[in-house]
C-alpha positions as CSV (number, residue, x, y, z in Angstrom):
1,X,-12.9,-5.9,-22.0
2,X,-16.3,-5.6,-23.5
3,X,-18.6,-4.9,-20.9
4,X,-18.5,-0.7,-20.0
5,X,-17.4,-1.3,-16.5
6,X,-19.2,2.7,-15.5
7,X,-22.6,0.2,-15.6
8,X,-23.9,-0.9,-11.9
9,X,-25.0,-4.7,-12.4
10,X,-28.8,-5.0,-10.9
11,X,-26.9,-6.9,-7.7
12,X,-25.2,-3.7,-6.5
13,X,-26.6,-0.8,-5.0
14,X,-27.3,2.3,-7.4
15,X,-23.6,3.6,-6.2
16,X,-20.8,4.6,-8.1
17,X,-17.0,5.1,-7.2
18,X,-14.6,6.7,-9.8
19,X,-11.2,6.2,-9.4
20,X,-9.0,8.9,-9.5
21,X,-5.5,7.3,-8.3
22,X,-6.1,10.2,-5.2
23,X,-8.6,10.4,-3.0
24,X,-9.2,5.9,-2.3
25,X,-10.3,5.5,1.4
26,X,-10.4,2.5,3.5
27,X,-14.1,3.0,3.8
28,X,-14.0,2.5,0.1
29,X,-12.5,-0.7,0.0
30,X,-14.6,-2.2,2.3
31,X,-17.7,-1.7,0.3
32,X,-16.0,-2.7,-3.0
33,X,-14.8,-6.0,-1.5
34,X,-18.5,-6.7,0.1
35,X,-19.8,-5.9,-3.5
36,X,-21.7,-2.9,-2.3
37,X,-20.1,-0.2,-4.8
38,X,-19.8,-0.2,-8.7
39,X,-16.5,1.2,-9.9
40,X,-15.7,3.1,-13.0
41,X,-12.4,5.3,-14.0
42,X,-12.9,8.9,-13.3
43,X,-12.3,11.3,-16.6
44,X,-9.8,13.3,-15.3
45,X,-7.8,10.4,-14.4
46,X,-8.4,8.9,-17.7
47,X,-7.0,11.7,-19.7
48,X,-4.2,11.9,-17.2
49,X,-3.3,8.3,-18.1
50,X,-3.0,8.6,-21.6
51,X,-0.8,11.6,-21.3
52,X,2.1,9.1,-19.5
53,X,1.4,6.4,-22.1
54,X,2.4,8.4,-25.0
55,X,5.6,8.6,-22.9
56,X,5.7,5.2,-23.2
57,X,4.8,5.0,-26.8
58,X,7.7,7.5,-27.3
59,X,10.5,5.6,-25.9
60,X,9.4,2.6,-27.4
61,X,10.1,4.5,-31.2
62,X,13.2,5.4,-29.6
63,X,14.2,2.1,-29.0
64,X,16.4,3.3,-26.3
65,X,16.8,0.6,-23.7
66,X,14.2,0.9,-20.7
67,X,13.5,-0.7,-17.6
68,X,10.7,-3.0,-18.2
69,X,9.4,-1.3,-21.8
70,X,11.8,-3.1,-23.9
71,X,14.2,-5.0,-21.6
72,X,14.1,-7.9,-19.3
73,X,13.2,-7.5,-15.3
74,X,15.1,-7.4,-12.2
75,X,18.6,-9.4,-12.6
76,X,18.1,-9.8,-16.7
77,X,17.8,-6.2,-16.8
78,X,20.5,-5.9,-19.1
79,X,19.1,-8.1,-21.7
80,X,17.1,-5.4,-24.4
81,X,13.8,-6.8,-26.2
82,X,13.4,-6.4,-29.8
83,X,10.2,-4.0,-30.6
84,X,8.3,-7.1,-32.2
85,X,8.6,-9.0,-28.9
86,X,7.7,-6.1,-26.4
87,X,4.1,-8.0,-26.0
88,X,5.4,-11.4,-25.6
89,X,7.8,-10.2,-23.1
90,X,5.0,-8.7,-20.8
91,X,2.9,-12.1,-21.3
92,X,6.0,-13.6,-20.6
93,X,6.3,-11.9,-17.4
94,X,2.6,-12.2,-16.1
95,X,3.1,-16.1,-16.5
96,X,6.4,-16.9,-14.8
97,X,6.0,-14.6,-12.0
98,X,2.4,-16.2,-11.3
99,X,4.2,-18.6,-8.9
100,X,2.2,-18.6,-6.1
101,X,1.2,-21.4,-3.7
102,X,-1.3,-22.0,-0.6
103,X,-4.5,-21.5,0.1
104,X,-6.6,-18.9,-2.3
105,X,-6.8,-15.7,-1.0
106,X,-10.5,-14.7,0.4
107,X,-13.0,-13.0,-2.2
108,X,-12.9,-9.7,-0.2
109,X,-9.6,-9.4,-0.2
110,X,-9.0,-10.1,-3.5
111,X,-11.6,-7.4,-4.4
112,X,-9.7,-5.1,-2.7
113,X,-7.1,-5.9,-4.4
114,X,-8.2,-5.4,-7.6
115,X,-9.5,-2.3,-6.8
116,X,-6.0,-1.1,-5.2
117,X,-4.6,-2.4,-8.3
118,X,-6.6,-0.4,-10.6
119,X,-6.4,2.6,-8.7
120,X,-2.7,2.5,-8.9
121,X,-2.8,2.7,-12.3
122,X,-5.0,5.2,-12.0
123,X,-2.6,7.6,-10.8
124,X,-0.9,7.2,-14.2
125,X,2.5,6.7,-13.1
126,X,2.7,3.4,-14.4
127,X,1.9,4.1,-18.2
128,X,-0.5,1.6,-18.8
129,X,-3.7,2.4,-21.0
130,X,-6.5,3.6,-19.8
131,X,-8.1,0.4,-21.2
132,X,-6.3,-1.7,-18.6
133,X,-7.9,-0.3,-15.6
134,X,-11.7,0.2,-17.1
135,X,-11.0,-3.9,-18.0
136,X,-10.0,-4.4,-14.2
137,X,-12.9,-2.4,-13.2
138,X,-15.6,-4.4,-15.4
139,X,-14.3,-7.9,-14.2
140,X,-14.8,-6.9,-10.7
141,X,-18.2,-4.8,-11.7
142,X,-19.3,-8.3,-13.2
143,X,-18.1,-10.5,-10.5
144,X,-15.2,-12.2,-11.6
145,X,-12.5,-12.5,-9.5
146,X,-9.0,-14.8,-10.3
147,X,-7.8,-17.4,-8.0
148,X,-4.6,-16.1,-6.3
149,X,-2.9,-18.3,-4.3
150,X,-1.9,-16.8,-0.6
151,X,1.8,-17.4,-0.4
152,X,4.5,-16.5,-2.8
153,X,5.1,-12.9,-2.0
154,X,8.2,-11.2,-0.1
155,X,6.8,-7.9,-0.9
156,X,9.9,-6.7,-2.6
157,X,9.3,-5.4,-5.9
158,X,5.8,-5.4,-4.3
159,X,3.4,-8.5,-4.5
160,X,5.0,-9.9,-7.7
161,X,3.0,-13.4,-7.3
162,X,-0.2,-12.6,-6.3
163,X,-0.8,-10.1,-8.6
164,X,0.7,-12.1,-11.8
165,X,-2.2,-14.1,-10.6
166,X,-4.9,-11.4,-11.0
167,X,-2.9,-10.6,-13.8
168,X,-3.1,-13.8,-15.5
169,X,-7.1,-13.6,-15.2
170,X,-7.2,-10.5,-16.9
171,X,-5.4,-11.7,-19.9
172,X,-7.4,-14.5,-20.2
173,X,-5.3,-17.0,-18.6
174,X,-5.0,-19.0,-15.4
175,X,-8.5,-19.4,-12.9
176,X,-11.1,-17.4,-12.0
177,X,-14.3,-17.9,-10.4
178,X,-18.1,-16.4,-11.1
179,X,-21.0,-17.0,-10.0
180,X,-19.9,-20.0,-7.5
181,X,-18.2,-21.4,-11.1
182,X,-14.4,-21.9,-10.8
183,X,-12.6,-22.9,-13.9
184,X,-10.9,-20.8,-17.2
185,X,-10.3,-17.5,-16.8
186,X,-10.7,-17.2,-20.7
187,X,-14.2,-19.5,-20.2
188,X,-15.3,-17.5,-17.4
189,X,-14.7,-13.7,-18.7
190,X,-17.0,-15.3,-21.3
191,X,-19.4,-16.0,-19.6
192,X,-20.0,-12.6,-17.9
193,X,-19.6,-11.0,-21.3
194,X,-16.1,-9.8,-21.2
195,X,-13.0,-10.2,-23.1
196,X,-9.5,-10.5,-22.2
197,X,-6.6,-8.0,-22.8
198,X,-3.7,-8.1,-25.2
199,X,-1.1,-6.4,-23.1
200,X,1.5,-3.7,-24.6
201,X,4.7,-2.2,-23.9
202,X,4.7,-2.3,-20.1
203,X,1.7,-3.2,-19.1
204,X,2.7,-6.6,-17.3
205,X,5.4,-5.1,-14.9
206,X,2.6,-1.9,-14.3
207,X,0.2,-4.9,-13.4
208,X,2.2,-7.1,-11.3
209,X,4.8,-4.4,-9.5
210,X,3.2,-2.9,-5.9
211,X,1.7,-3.4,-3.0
212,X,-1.4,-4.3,-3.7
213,X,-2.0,-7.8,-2.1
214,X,-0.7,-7.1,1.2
215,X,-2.5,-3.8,1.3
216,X,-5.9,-5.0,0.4
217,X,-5.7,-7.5,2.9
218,X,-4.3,-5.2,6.1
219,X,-6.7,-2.3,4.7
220,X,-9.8,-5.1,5.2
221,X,-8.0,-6.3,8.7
222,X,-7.5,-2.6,9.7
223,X,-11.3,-1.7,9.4
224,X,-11.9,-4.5,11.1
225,X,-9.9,-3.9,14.1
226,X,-10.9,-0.2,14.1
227,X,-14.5,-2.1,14.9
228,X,-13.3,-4.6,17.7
229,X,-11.5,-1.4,19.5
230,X,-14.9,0.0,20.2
231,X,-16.4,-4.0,21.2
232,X,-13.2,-4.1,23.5
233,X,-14.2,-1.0,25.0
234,X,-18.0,-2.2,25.4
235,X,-16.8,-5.8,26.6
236,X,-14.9,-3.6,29.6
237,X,-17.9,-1.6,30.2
238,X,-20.0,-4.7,30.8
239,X,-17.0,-6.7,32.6
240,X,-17.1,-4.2,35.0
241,X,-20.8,-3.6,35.1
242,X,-21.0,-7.7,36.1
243,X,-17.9,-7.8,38.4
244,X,-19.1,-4.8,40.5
245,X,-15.9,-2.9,39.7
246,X,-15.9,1.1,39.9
247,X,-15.0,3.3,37.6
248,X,-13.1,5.8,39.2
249,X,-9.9,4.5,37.6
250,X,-11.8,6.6,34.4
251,X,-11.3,9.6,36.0
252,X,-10.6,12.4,33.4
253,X,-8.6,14.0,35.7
254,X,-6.4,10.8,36.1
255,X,-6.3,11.0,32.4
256,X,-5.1,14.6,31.9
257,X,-2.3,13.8,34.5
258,X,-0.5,11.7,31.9
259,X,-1.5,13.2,29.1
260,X,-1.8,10.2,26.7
261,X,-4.4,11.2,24.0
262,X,-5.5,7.8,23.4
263,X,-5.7,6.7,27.1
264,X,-8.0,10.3,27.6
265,X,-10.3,8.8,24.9
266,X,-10.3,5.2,25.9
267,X,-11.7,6.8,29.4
268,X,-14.2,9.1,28.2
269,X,-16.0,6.7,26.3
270,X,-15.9,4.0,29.2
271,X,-17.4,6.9,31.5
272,X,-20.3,7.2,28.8
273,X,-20.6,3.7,28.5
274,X,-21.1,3.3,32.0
275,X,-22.8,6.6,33.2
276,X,-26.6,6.4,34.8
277,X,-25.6,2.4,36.0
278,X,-28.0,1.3,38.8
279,X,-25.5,-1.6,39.7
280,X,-22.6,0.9,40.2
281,X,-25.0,3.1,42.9
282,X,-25.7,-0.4,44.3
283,X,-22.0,-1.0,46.0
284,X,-21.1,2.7,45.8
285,X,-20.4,2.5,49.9
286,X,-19.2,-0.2,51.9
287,X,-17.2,-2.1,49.6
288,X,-13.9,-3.1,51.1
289,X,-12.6,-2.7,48.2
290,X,-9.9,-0.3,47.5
291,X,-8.9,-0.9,43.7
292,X,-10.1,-3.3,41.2
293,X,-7.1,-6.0,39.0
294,X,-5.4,-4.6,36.2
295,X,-7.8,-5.9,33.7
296,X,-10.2,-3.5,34.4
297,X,-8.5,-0.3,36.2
298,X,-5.7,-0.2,33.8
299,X,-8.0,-0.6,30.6
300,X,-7.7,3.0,29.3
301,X,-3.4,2.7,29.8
302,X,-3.9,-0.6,27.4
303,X,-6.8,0.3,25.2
304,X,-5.4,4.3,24.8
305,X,-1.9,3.3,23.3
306,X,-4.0,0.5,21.2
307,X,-5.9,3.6,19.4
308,X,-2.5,5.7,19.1
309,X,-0.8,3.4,17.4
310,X,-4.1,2.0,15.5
311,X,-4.3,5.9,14.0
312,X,-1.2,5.6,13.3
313,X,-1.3,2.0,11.4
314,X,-4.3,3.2,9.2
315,X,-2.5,6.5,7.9
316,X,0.1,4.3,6.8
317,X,-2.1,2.1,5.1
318,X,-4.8,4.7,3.5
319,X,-2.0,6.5,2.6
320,X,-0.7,3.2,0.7
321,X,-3.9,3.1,-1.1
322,X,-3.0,6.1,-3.3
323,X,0.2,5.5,-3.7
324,X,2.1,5.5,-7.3
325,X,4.4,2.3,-6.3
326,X,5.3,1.1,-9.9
327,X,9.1,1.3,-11.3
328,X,9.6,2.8,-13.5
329,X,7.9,5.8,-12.9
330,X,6.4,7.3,-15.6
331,X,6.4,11.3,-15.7
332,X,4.0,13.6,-18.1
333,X,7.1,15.3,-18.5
334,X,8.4,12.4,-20.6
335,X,10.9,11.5,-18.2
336,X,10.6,7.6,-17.1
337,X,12.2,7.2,-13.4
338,X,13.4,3.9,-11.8
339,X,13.0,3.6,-8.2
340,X,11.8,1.7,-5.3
341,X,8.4,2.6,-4.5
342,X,7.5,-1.3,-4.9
343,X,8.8,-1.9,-1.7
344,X,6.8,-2.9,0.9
345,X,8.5,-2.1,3.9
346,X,5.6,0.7,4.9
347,X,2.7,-1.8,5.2
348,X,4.9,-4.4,6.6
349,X,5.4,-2.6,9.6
350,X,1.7,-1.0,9.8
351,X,0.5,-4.7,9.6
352,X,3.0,-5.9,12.2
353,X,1.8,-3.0,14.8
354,X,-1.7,-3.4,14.0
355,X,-1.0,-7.5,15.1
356,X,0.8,-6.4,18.2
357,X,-2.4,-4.0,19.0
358,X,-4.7,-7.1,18.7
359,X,-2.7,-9.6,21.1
360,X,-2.8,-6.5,23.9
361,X,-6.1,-5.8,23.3
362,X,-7.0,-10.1,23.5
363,X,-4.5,-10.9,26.4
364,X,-6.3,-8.2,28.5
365,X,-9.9,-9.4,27.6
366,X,-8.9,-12.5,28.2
367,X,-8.0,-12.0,31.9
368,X,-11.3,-10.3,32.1
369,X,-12.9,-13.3,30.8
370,X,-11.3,-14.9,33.2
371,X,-12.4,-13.3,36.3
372,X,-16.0,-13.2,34.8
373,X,-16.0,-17.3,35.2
374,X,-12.7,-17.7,38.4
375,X,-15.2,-18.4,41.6
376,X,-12.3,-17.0,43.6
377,X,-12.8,-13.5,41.8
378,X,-16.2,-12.7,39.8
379,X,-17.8,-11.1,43.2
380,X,-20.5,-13.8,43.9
381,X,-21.5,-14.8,40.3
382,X,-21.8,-18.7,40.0
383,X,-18.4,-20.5,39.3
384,X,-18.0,-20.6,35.8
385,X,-21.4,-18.7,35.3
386,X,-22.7,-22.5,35.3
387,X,-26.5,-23.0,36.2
388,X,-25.7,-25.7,38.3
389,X,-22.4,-25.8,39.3
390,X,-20.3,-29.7,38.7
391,X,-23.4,-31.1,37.3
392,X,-23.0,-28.0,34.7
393,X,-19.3,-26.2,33.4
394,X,-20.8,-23.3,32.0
395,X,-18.6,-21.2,30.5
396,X,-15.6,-23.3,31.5
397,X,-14.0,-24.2,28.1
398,X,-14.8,-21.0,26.5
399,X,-12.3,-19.2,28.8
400,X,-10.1,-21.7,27.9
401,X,-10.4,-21.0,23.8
402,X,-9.6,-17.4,25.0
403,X,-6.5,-18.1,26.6
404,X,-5.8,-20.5,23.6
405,X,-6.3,-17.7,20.9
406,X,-4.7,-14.9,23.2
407,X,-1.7,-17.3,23.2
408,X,-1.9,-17.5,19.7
409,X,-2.1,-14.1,19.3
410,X,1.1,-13.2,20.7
411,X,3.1,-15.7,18.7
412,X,1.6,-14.1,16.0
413,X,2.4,-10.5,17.4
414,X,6.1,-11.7,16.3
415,X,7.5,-8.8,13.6
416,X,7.5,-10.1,10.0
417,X,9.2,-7.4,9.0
418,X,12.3,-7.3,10.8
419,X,13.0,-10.7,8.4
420,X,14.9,-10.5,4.9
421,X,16.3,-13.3,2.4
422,X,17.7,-12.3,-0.6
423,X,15.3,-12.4,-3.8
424,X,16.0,-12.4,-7.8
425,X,19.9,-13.3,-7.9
426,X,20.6,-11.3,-5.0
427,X,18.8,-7.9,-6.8
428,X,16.3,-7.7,-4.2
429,X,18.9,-8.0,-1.7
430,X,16.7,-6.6,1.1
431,X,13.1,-7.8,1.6
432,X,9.8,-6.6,4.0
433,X,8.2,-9.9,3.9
434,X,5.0,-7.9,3.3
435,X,2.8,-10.4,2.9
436,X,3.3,-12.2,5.5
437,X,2.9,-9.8,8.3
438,X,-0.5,-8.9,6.4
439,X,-1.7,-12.4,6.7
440,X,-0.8,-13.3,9.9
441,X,-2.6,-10.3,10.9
442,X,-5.9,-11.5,9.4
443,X,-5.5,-14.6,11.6
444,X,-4.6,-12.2,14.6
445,X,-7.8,-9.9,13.7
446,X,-9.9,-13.1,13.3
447,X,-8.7,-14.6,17.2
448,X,-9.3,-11.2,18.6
449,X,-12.8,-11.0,17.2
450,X,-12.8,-14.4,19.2
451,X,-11.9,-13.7,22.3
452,X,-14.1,-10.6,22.5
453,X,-17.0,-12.6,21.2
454,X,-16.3,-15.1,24.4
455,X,-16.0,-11.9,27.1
456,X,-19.2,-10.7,25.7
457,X,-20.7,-13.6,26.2
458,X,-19.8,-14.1,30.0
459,X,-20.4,-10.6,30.7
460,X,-23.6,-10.5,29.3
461,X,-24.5,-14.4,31.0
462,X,-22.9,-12.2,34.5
463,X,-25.4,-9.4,34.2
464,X,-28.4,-11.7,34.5
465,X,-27.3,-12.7,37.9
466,X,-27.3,-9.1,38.7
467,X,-30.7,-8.7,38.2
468,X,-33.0,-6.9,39.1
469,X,-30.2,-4.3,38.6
470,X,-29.9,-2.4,35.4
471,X,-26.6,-0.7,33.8
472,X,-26.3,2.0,33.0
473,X,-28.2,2.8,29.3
474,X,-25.4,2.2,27.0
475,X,-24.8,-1.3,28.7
476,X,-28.3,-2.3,28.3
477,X,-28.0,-1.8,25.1
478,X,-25.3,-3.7,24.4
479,X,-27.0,-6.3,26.5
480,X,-29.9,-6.7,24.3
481,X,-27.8,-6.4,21.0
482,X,-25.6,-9.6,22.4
483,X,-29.0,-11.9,23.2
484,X,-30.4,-11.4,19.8
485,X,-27.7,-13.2,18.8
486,X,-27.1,-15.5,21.8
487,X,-30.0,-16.5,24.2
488,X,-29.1,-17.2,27.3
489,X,-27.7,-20.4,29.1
490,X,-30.6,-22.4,30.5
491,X,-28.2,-25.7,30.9
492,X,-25.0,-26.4,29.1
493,X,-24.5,-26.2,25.5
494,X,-21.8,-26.0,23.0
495,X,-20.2,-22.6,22.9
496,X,-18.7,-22.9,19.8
497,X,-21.8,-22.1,17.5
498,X,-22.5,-19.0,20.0
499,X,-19.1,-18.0,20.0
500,X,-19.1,-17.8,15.8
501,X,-22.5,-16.1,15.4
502,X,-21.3,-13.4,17.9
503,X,-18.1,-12.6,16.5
504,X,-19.3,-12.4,12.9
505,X,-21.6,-10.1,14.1
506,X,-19.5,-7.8,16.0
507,X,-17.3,-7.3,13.0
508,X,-20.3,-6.9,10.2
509,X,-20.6,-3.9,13.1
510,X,-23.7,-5.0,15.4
511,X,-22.3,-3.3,18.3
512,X,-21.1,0.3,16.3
513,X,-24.3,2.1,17.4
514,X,-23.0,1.8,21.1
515,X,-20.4,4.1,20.7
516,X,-21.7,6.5,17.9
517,X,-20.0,9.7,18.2
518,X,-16.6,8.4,19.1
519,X,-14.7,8.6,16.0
520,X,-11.7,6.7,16.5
């Protein structure tokens, strides 16, 4: 395209990333998709690039028959593609696999991935010119993004659908949107100065075969989750805190006994978040009670195997983001290799534990919530942390949109990728369903930062019947954080508005300088 894509529009920050096809972080993604990072095509990877397209060039002089230079693609394989038809075939291929349907796919995520998608290429094991990622790189420099449908995708030979669509944008073709404009991508790449690309030899299959789409979006959903594990941990701090629970359940040596890494951590930081607390001395002695529900004494044994397997989710994934997942493989060595690195069986099952993670982490915040409002069980706090009790329902209905989305939460916990239906004239005979299980784990990420957003709430509304008790420092924090954002209930209201702002602002991060220090 025509505009240098190295150049930082005034509207971003003074920031570059180069891609190198290597070193892509999640952290990286994020601040692409939210616009806060210029990108530009790192000189080594550049040069590394055109190396593997004059293997490209080469075997199309040879006129040998290929895998996707110069013949068809998955079950018309067989078919070989004169040389003057080698660019009509890639066009060809961006527009009939640019069959995708539903709603369009969120601007961040399809940022993200435009910037997986040009990083892949990056890596120069697809054989695409160098030109075709710096053109990539200026439409999303300039803010143009295509439209690409959500659905469409099995994640076999990778997200073949969703990225024909970005594909399609970037040739000038299909819609795009800039500027709040939606409408040609030809008209639009116009107007922000750019031009479209003529593809060669390859260069459709290198654009449209990979992971891309349903890594950008559980990459984004990953980050965000990392986030609500630490408001989950705060939300049990101040649950406690307003339910007069103890924390000797946090006891390291309890910890150590089992020897769970993530359970040890899940308990340290509660014991920070909770240390100093006037309300715990307050009912130190005398309390009949002996041990507190599950919801809160068993919160490190649910929250500790939530972090394991969260690690273990997001290796997956940032591994994914600097993956070479293109077939065939192009090798500097000349040597072009087909394989199945499209396959999107990885991610699939990353996406479909990272789901499972959020229904735990919402079913137990939910019963938390629960006790917060149950007059049989919040410890003296008003029934339903109402004013007025019957002339007022307090926080009534927003326990019940809890359970509704912790409900929800585990039907969506369901695997997608233990599903397959044949794809492609029975070629693709065995598919991840990729897509889907990143999707449904957007939704589950989005009812978890929900359901946390309504437990913060009542345990914040609790602490102000506690008063003039403080928590401990951490707490208070917390405390003050949450009413800048919610005031507190002097009469009924609806919770709905409350329960939005909140959660929004939990996962833009208003609550990450609680547990600063605890890298998780």
């Amino acid at each position: 395209m025509g505009a240098d894509s190295s150049v930082a529009p005034a509207w971003r920050q003074n920031t570059m990333l180069l891609l190198d096809g290597r070193s892509l972080q999640i952290a990286d993604v994020m601040a692409v998709a939210d616009g806060a990072l210029a990108v530009g095509l790192a000189a080594e990877a550049r040069a590394r690039m055109q190396v593997t397209r004059d293997v490209v060039d080469r075997a199309v002089a040879r006129a040998e028959p290929v895998y996707g230079v110069n013949t068809g693609f998955g079950k018309l394989s067989e078919v070989t593609i004169a040389g003057d038809q080698l660019a009509a075939l890639q066009r060809n291929l961006v527009r009939s696999h640019a069959a995708g349907v539903g709603d369009p796919l969120p601007e961040r995520e399809v940022r993200a991935m435009m910037l997986l998608r040009a990083n892949v290429l990056a890596t120069a094991y697809a054989g695409a010119r160098p030109i075709v990622v710096e053109s990539l790189l200026a439409m999303l420099n300039a803010g143009v993004w295509p439209v690409v449908p959500e659905q469409g995708s099995v994640g076999a030979s990778g997200d073949l659908a969703p990225l024909a669509h970005l594909a399609l944008t970037l040739i000038g073709e299909g819609t795009a949107r800039f500027q709040e404009r939606e409408g040609p991508s030809q008209e639009l790449l116009a107007a922000a100065g750019l031009t479209a690309v003529t593809l060669e030899a390859k260069e459709g299959l290198a654009l449209i075969n990979g992971t891309q789409a349903h890594t950008a979006v559980a990459s984004l959903a990953c980050a965000e989750l990392t986030r609500l594990w630490h408001a989950a941990q705060v939300a049990t701090a101040m649950s406690l805190e307003a339910l007069l629970g103890t924390p000797d359940a946090f006891d390291a040596r309890i910890q150590e006994a089992r020897g769970q890494p993530g359970q040890m951590e899940s308990a340290a930081m509660l014991r920070m978040l909770l240390d100093g607390s006037e309300i715990r001395e307050s009912h130190r002695f005398g309390d009949p009670r002996v041990q507190d529900a599950y919801a809160l004494r068993c919160v490190p044994q649910v929250h500790g195997p939530a972090l394991d397997a969260l690690r273990f989710a997001r290796g997956v994934i940032s591994r994914e983001l600097n993956a070479a997942t293109d077939n065939p493989l192009v090798l500097a060595t000349g040597e072009l290799l087909s394989g199945g690195n499209f396959h999107g069986q990885a991610v699939a099952m990353a996406s479909d534990l990272l789901a499972i993670i959020c229904a735990n982490l919402a079913v137990i915040s939910e019963r938390r919530t629960d006790r917060l409002v149950h007059p049989d069980f919040n410890q003296g706090l008003p029934p339903f942390l109402a004013g007025s009790p019957g002339l007022e329902s307090g926080q009534m209905m927003a326990q019940v949109t809890a359970a509704a989305l912790a409900s929800e939460c585990k039907l969506l916990a369901h695997p997608a990728s233990v599903d397959s239906i044949p794809t492609d004239g029975n070629k693709e005979d065995v598919v991840p369903m990729a897509m889907g299980a990143a999707t449904k784990l957007r939704r589950t990420v989005r009812n978890l930062r929900h359901v946390l957003a309504i437990e913060l709430i009542a345990a914040a509304e609790a602490l102000e019947y506690r008063r003039p008790l403080r928590s401990s420092v951490a707490v208070e924090r917390a405390h003050a954080i949450i009413r800048q954002h919610v005031a507190r209930a002097t009469g009924d209201r609806p919770p709905a508005p409350d329960i939005t702002r909140l959660g929004t602002a939990v996962a833009a991060g208003a609550l990450d300088a609680i547990t600063e220090g605890f890298v998780v």
